[in-house]
C-alpha positions, -999 to 999 in steps of 0.1 A, spaced: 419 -235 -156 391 -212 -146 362 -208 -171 359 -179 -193 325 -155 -208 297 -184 -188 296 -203 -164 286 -243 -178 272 -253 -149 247 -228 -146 244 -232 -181 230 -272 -181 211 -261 -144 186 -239 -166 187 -257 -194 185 -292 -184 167 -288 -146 149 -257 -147 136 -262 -185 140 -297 -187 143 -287 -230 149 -321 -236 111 -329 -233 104 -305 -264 117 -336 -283 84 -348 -272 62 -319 -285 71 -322 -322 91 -344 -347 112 -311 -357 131 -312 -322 126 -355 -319 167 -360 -320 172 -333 -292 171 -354 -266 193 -344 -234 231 -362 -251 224 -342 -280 214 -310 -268 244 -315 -241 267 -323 -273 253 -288 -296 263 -266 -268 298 -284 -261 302 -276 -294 293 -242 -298 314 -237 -267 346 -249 -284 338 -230 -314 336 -199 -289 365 -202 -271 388 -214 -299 376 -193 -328 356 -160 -320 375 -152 -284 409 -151 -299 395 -129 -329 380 -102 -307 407 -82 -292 418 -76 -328 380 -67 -336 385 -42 -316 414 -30 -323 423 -31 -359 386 -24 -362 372 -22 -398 385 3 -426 367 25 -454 383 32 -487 363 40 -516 330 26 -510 344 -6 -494 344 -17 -460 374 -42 -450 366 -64 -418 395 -69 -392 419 -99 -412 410 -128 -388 375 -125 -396 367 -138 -429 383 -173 -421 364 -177 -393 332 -166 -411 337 -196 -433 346 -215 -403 309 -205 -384 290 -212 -415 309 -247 -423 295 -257 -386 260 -246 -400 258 -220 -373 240 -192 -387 203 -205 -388 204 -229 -361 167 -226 -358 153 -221 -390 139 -246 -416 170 -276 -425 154 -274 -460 169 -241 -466 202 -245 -448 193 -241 -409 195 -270 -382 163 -268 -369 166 -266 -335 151 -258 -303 148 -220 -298 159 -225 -258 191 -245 -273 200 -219 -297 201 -192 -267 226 -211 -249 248 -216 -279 243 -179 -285 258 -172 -252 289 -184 -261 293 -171 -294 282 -135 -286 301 -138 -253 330 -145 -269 328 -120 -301 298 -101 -301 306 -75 -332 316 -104 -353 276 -124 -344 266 -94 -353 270 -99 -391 255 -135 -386 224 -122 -361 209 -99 -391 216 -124 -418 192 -148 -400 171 -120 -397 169 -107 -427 163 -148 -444 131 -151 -418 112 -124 -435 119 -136 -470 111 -172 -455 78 -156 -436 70 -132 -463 86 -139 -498 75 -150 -526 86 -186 -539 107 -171 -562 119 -147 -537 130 -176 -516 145 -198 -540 169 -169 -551 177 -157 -518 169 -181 -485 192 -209 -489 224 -186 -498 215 -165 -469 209 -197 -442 241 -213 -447 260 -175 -451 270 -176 -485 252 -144 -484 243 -121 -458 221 -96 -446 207 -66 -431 179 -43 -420 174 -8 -435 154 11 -412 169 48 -400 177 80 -419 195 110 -412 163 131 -412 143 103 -392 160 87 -367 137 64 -345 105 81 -362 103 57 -391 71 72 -402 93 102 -414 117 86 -439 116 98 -478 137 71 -489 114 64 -522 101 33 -547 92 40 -577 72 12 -599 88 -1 -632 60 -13 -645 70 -49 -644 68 -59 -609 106 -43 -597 108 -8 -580 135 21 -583 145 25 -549 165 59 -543 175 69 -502 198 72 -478 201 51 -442 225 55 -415 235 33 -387 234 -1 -411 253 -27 -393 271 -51 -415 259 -26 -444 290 -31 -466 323 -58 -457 344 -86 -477 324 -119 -454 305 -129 -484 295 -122 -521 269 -105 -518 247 -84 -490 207 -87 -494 192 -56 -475 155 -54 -463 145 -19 -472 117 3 -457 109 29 -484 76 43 -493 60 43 -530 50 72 -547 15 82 -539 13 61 -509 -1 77 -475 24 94 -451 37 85 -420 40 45 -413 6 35 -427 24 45 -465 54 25 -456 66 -8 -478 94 -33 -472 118 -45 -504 146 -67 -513 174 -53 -524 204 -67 -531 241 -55 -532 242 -73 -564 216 -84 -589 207 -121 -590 206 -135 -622 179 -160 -631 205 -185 -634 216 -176 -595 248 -160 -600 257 -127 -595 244 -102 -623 254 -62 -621 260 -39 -593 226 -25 -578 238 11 -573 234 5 -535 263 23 -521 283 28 -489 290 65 -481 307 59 -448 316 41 -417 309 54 -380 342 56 -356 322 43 -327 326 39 -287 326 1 -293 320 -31 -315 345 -17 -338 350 -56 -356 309 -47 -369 310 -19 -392 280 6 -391 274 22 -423 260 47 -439 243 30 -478 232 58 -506 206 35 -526 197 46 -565 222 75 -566 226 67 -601 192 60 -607 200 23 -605 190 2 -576 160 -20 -583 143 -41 -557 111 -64 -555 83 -56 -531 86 -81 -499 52 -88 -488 20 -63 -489 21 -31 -503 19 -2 -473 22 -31 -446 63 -26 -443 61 -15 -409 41 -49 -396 65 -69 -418 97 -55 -407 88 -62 -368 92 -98 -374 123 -89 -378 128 -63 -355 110 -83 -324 133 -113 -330 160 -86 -333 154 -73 -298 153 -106 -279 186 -110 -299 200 -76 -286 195 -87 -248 213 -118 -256 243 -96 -262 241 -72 -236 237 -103 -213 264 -124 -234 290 -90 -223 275 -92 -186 284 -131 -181 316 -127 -198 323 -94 -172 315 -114 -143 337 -148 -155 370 -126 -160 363 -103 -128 354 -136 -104 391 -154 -119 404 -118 -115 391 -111 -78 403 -145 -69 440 -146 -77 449 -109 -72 463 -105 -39 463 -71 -21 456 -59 12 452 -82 43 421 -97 55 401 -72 74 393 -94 102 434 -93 104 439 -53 98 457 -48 126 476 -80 130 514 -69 115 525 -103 107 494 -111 86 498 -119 52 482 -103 21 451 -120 4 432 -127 -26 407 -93 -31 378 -121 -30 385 -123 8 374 -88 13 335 -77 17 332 -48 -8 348 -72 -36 326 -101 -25 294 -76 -28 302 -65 -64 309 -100 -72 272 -113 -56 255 -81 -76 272 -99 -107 262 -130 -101 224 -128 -90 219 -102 -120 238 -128 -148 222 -161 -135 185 -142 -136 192 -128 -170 207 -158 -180 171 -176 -170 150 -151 -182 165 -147 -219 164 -191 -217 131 -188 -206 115 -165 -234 131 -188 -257 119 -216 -244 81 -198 -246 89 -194 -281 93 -227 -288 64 -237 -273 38 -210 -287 50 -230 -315 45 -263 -310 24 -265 -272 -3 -290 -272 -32 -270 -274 -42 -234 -289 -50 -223 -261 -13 -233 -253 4 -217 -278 -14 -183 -274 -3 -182 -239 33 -186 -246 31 -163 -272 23 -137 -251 47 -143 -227 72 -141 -254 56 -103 -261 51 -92 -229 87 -103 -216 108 -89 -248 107 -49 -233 123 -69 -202 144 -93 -219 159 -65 -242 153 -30 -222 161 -43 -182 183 -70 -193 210 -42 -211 208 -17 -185 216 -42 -157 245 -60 -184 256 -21 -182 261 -24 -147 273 -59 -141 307 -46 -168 310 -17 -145 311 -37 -115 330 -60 -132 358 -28 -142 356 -19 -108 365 -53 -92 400 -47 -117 403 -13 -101 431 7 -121 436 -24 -143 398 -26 -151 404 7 -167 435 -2 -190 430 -16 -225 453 -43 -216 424 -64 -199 391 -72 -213 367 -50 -193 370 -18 -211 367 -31 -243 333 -46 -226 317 -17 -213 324 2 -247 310 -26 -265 276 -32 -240 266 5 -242 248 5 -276 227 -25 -265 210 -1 -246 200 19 -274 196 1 -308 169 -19 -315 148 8 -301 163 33 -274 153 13 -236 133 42 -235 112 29 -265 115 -3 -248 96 13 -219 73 30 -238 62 -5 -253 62 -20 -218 36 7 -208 18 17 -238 12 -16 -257 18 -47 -234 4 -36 -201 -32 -38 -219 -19 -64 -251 -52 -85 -253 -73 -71 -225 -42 -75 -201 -44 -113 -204 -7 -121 -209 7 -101 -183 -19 -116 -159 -11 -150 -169 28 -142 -158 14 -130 -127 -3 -166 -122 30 -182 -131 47 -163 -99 18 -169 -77 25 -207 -83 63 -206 -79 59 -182 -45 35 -211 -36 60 -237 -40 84 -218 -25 67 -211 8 63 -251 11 104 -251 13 114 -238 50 149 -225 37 129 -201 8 99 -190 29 114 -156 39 126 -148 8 92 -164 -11 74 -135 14 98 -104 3 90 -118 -38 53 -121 -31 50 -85 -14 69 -70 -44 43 -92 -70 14 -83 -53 26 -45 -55 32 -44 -90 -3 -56 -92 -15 -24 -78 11 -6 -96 -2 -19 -129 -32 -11 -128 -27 26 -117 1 29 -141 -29 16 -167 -54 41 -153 -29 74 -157 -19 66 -191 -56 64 -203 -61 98 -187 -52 137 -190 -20 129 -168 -10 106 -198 26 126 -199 30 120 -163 29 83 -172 52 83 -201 76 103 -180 81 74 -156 79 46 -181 113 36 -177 110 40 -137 78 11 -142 108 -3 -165 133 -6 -140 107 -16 -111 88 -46 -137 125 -60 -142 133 -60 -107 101 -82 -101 106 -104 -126 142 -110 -118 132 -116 -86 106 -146 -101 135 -160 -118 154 -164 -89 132 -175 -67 119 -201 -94 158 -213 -97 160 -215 -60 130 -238 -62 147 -260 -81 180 -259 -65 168 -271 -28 150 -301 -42 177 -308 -59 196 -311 -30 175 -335 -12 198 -365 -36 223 -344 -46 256 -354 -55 285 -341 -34 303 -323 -62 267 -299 -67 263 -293 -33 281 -261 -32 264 -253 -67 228 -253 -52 237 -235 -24 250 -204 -47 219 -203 -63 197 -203 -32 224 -173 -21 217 -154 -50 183 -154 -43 186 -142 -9 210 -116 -15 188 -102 -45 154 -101 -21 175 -83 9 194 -57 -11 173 -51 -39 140 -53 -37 134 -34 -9 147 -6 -33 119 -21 -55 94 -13 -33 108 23 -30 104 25 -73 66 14 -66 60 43 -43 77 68 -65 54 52 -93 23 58 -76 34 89 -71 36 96 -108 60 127 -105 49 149 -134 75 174 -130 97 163 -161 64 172 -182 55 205 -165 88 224 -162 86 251 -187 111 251 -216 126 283 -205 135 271 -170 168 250 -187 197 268 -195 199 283 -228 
């Protein structure tokens, strides 16, 4: 039977060759039983789980959708047993704290379990994704009280979670929301709002729903300097831990979306009887710094799904390609007694299907690889160390959330039109795919945002030390590439393309700081799209690496294995980066005309 949503082998290659995560064991007592068996076992585990659980529940997800009556939201009827299912496993914090309810395990282990489970059912992770969320800020921020009430029943998914951010008035400008908190006197805050666009805001999963809420007190400044972050719950918690009264936090509406119909988006009134009390969480006017804990882990999270849709596209569209049989092979096109073949066998197909495959196994590295970065800026040997890694982690999350969603985008076209008419027809699983990976691209902060950030924050994030530091990282795998005869060409297209970013850094750098700032913000996402390619590149080249000396004692059964991924290397240098290098011209070019057109010269 051909596999479904990833592809294992590639799987255990990044995991077990390329990162070698069973080392971490060695780094810290936390990860000492994830040694190679065990990590091999978790992720068997999670697969089964996947493909036995969530993947049967998600054409019904989509379909039956969830429902609105009277303030209440109803999730699709498959979903609450196999809520209770997920948390039973202990699924929901895998890589939090085992004191209050999570596994504690390896960031880099976690991402390949997440794979499967957001591969397989996406808008139902959803609800689990912002619980753990919403726990690590009242574990990194909460008082003890705060987290004896609330962590453990939000870890193990007796309760869930959210994130409050966007209004109707605000949007993506946070510093504009008037949602209000209103001391009582006694430590507790009248909170009285409205947000839109609250996934998992109201459903039937669990009990109770603890909500993260940016609101700003009375008298404090405006815009995000005034801004504060509270807990408030569905329900009040009584000091004994049970549930106490309704907190007037109220669901106004769900949105009929494009996709992820199994997740409901809501719309939450909070205090619209005067009712909804919640407890400051952390410093007063620091809500913005405390909700991008959140948010940050949030957007790595969001690249795992649009990446977790692009594997899945590329699993169905290879099985597809390789048992539908139409046309005859073009090398026999004229031959009338030739046979009709497989659509693999002809060259179009088998381009789409390479475009798929380079793009998913360098996503799949690079969203491993800042995971794996996280769990070392936390447990490294050194300082020194751990700084590094954490600014890998920062500089790579516009790529591993922004680039990584726009290719998955692609790859689930491709994928649709590998199906042709049939990739189009709600009968197969690519259209509810595409639908479902478009929002990736926008929540979380639009890829524009994500560009923005790219340019405007990490580009000079600690005197430009991090991204420098990646830069050393390629130089050494080009390096060790050239020493490999069958990867010197390619390690020569990579290093032209790293050295030009280089150059294209530091000009991009130069025009932001100066009055063609605009100019530069106008071709963010162009410095976006051209940073991506480069680092995809990396990751292919560094996989490639490790594939050919692999072969030196390979067995005969990964032969064929290590050759792909040399393949998908060369493919990605001689189709797309020459294009790369085309972005890096346009970039120094630094076209300012989407800034200087007047306002008048589009139709009104």
């Amino acid at each position: 039977m051909a596999q479904v949503i990833s592809d294992q082998r590639d799987i255990d290659f990044v995991v077990h060759e390329m990162l070698q995560a069973q080392t971490l064991a060695e780094l810290n007592d936390n990860y000492a039983d994830f040694n190679k068996k065990t990590i091999a076992m978790v992720i068997k585990e999670a697969k089964n789980l996947a493909l036995k659980e969530l993947l049967p529940i998600s054409k019904e997800g989509d379909e039956v959708g969830c429902t609105f009556e009277n303030g209440k939201v109803t999730t699709p009827p498959s979903f609450k047993r196999v809520f209770d299912l997920f948390n039973e496993g202990e699924w929901l914090a895998p890589t939090e704290d085992p004191e209050w309810g999570g596994q504690g395990m390896p960031f880099t282990v976690a991402a390949a379990a997440a794979e499967y489970f957001n591969g397989a059912n996406y808008p139902f992770m959803m609800y689990v994704s912002l619980t753990q969320g919403a726990g690590h800020l009242v574990e990194r921020l909460g008082t003890q009280e705060q987290k004896n009430t609330y962590l453990k029943n939000m870890y193990t998914g007796k309760w869930t979670g959210t994130m409050l951010l966007t209004e109707p008035g605000a949007g993506t400008d946070l510093g504009a929301l008037t949602t209000k908190a209103i001391p009582n006197g006694d430590g507790t805050y009248n909170i009285v709002g409205e947000k839109i666009f609250i996934s998992g805001g109201e459903h039937d999963l669990a009990e109770n729903i603890i909500h993260p809420v940016l609101a700003r007190i009375e008298g404090a400044p405006s815009g995000t300097k005034g801004i504060s972050l509270f807990l408030v719950p569905k329900f009040r918690v009584n000091e004994d831990g049970s549930l106490g009264e309704f907190n007037d936090v109220i669901c106004t509406g769900i949105e009929h979306k494009m996709g992820i119909h199994g997740n409901a988006t809501c719309s939450l009134s909070l205090g619209a009887k005067g009712n909804c009390v919640g407890t400051l969480l952390g410093q007063e006017n620091k809500g913005m710094k405390a909700m991008f804990l959140m948010m940050n882990a949030a957007r790595l999270h969001v690249g795992i799904q649009g990446f977790a849709c692009a594997t899945a596209a590329y699993m169905y569209a290879l099985d597809y390609a390789k048992n539908r049989i139409q046309g005859r092979d073009l090398m026999e096109f004229m031959n009338p007694d030739a046979q009709p073949v497989a659509i693999f066998r002809h060259p179009d197909v088998r381009r789409q299907l390479m475009v798929m495959k380079s793009n998913v196994e360098a996503m799949r590295t690079l969203i491993y690889y800042v995971h794996y970065c996280i769990d070392m800026s936390k447990y490294a040997a050194t300082d020194e160390e751990k700084a590094k890694y954490q600014g890998f982690v920062e500089a790579l999350t516009p790529i591993a959330k922004g680039y990584v969603t726009d290719r998955a985008f692609e790859v689930c076209s491709q994928g649709m039109q590998v199906y042709g008419g049939y990739g189009f027809i709600e009968d197969y699983p690519m259209a509810q795919l595409l639908r479902d990976v478009r929002i990736t691209m926008i929540y979380e902060g639009t890829n524009g945002i994500q560009a923005m950030d790219l340019l405007g924050r990490k580009l000079g994030m600690n005197k430009g030390k991090p991204v420098m530091d990646l830069f050393g990282e390629m130089q050494i795998t080009i390096a060790r590439a050239k020493e490999i005869p069958a990867l010197e060409k390619a390690a020569i297209k990579v290093e032209e393309v790293v050295n030009k970013l280089c150059e294209v850094d530091i000009h991009m750098a130069k025009t932001a700081m100066s009055p063609k700032v605009l100019a530069a913000f106008a071709n963010a996402h162009p410095f976006l799209d051209a940073t991506g390619d480069t680092v995809f590149a990396w990751m292919l080249l560094w996989r490639a690496v490790t594939a050919a000396r692999k072969l030196e004692k390979a067995k005969k059964k990964d032969i064929p294995f290590y050759h792909g991924v040399i393949k998908s290397l060369e493919f990605y240098a001689q189709t797309v980066l020459p294009i790369t290098l085309g972005r890096f011209a346009a970039l120094l070019d630094t076209s300012a005309v989407a800034v200087e057109i007047e306002d008048n010269m589009f139709p009104s």
